[in-house]
N, C-alpha and C positions, 0 to 999 in steps of 0.2 A: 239725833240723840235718842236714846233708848230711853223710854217712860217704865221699864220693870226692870227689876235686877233679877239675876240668878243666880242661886245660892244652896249651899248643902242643908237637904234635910235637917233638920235640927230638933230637939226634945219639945220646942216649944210649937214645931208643927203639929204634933201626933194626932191631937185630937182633929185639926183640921184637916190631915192626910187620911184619917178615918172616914172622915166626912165622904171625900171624894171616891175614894177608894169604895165605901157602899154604896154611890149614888149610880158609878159610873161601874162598876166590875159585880153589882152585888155584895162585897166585901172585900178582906186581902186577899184572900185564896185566888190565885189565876194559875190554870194547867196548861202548858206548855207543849208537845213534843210528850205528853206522859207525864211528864215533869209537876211535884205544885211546887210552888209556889207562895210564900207569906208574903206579899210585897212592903207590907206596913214592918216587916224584919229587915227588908234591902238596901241596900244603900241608895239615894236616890240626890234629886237635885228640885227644888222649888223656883217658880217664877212668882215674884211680889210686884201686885200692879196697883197703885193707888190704895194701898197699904194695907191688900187681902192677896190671899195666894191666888194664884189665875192660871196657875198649871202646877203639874207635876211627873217627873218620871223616876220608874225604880227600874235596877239595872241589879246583876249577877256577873260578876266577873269569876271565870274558870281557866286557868290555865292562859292558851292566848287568845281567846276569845270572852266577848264580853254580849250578855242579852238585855235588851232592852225588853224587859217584862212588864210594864205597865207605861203609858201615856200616856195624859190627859191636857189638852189647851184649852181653859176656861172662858178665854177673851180672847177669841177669833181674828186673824188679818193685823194683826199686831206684831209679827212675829217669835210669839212666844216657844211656839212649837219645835221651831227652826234653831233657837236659841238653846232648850233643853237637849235637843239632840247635840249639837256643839257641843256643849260641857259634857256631856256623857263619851262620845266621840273623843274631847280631849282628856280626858279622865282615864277611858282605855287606853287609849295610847302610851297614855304616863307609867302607865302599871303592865306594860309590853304585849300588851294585844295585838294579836292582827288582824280578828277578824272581829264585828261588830255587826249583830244579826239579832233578827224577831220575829214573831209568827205572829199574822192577823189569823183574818177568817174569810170566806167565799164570801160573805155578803157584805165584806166593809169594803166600798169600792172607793171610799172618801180617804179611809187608812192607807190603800193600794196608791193611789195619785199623791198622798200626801209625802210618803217613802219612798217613791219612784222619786219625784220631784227633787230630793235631798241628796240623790245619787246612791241611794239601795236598789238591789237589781234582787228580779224572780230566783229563788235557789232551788227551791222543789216543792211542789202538792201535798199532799199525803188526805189523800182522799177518804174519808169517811172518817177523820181521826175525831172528830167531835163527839159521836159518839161512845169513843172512849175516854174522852175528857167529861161528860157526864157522870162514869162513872165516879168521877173523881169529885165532881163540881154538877149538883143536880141541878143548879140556879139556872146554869146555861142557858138563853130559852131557845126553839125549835127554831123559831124566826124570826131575823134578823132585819138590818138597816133596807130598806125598800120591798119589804115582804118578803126576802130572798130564805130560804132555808139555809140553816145554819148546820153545813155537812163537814168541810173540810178545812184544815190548816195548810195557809201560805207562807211559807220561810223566806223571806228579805235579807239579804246581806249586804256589807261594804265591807270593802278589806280597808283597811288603818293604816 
């Protein structure tokens, strides 16, 4: 039996979607592919564990393809993570997607295992795009999850 539910964003999250959103992105602005990003605007999904939110994902759906623009699993090995992907996942589907994709970064190697793990497969590099996601988002810092410098965006897909 599942100890969290999962459930759509709702008005009464905002302020604690804010919370996470600055703790974990810096704020809502996250740059995509050139793309920003409001994610605190997106549609998204909440996990509720012990009667505080414990994740969050905000997702963009275009055409047939849907992006998962922000993640977050607050309570680790619970399957929280696995769970928001699923409702996103079945949410595009509903609304005729077929593909379902997202950009980490070279130095999140915990993000790479975590979306491998889930059945997203490598789509393409784009080597030095950070750079120009700074332009856009100065907060970025230089360097990342195990020292690793923060250069390039990794594109994840699944098809639907």
């Amino acid at each position: 039996m599942e100890l969290f539910q999962i459930r759509p964003v709702g008005k009464a999250d905002k302020a604690r979607v804010a919370g996470i959103l600055k703790e974990w992105w810096a704020g809502p602005v996250i740059v995509t592919r050139g793309k920003v990003h409001r994610t605190d605007e997106l549609d998204g999904f909440v996990a509720v564990y012990e009667g505080d939110l414990a994740g969050l994902v905000t997702y963009a759906i275009g055409g047939k393809e849907c992006e998962i623009t922000s993640m977050n699993s607050l309570t680790e090995g619970k399957g929280i993570g696995t769970a928001l992907v699923n409702a996103v996942k079945q949410k595009a589907g509903a609304s005729g997607c077929k593909r379902l994709w997202l950009i980490t970064t070279n130095d999140n190697t915990a993000a790479l295992r975590f979306w491998q793990r889930r059945g997203f497969r490598l789509a393409a590099i784009y080597p030095n795009a950070i750079e120009k996601s700074r332009k856009l988002k100065p907060e970025i810092p230089q360097i990342g999850d195990d020292g690793i410098p923060i250069r390039d965006e990794i594109e994840l897909e699944m098809e639907i």
